[in-house]
C-alpha positions in Angstrom: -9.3 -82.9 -12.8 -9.3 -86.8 -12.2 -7.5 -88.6 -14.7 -10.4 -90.5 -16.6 -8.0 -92.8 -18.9 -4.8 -95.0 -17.8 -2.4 -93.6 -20.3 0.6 -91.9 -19.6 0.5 -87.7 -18.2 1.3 -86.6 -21.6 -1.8 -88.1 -23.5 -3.8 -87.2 -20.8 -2.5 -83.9 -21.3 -2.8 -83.9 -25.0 -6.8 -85.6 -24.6 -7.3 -82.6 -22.5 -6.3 -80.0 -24.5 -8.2 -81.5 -27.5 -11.3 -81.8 -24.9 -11.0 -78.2 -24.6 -10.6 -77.5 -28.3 -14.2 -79.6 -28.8 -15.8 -76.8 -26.1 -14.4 -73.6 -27.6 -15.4 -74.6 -31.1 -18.7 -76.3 -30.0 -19.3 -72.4 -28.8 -18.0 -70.9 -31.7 -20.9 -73.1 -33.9 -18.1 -74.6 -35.9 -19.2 -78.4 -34.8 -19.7 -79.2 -38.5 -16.1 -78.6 -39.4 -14.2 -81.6 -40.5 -11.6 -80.6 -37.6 -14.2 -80.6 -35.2 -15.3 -84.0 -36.4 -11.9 -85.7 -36.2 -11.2 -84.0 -32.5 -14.8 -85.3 -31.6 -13.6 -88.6 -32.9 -9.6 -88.8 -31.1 -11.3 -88.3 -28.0 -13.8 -90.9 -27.7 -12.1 -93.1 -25.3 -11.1 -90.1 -23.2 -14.9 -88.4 -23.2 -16.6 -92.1 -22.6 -14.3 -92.9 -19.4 -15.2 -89.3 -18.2 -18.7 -89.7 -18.6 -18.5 -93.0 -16.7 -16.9 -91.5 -13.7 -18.7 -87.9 -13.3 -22.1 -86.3 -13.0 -24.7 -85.3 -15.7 -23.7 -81.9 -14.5 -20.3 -82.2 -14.6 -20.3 -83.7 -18.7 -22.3 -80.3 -19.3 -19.7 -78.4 -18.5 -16.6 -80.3 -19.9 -18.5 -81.2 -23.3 -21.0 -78.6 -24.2 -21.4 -80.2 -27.4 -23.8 -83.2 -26.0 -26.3 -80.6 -26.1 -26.6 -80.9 -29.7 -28.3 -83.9 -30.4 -25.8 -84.6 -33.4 -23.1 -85.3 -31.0 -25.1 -87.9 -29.2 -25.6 -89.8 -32.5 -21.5 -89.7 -33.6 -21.1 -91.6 -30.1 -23.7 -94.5 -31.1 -22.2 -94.8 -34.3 -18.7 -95.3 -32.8 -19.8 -97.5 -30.0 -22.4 -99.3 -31.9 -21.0 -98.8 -35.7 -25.0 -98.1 -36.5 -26.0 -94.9 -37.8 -28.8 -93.8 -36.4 -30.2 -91.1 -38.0 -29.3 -92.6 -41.4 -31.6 -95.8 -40.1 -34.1 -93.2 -39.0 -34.4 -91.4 -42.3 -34.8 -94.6 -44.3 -37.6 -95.6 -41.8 -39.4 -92.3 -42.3 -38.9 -92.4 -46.1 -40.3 -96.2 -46.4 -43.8 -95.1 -43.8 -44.2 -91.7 -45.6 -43.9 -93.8 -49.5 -46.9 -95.8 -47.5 -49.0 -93.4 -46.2 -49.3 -91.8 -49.6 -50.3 -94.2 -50.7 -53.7 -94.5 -51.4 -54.5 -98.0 -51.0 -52.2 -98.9 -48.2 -51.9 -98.6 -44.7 -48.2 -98.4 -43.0 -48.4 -101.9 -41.9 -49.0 -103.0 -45.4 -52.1 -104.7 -44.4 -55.5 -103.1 -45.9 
């Protein structure tokens, strides 16, 4: 495997191991665990240089757990410290407290 981060053999060693950890549980359906979660989040760094230098193809197969669309949000929220789905919700909440409403439209404008 290419080294994807520039720290020394033994973190990259370590980042790997906890890489692999992410894939076997991500298969066992335990991606909800609060271990899961932290591993997800120690190898952030590591899993963003490898996606930078490697195929589509080749992210499938090291981190199964981007196929869950759940995983794709955690990354936002540590790259962009928005929450996505929580902003989402809210959205969907405020247009749905709208819409039945009788008298207004979603735009607020009759």
């Amino acid at each position: 495997m290419i080294s994807v981060v520039q720290d020394s053999p033994c973190d990259i060693e370590l980042l790997e191991k906890k890489a692999e950890i992410i894939s076997k549980d991500f298969q066992n359906s335990s991606f909800d665990d609060p271990h899961f979660e932290r591993l997800w989040f120690e190898t952030y760094e590591y899993r963003k240089n490898f996606i930078k230098q490697n195929t589509v193809e080749d992210i499938s197969k090291q981190f199964p757990a981007y196929s869950n669309p759940s995983r794709i949000l955690a990354d936002v929220k540590m790259l962009t410290g928005i929450d996505l789905s929580h902003s989402v919700q809210e959205k969907l909440d405020t247009l749905a407290d709208k819409i039945c409403t009788t008298t207004k439209f979603p735009t607020g404008i009759l």
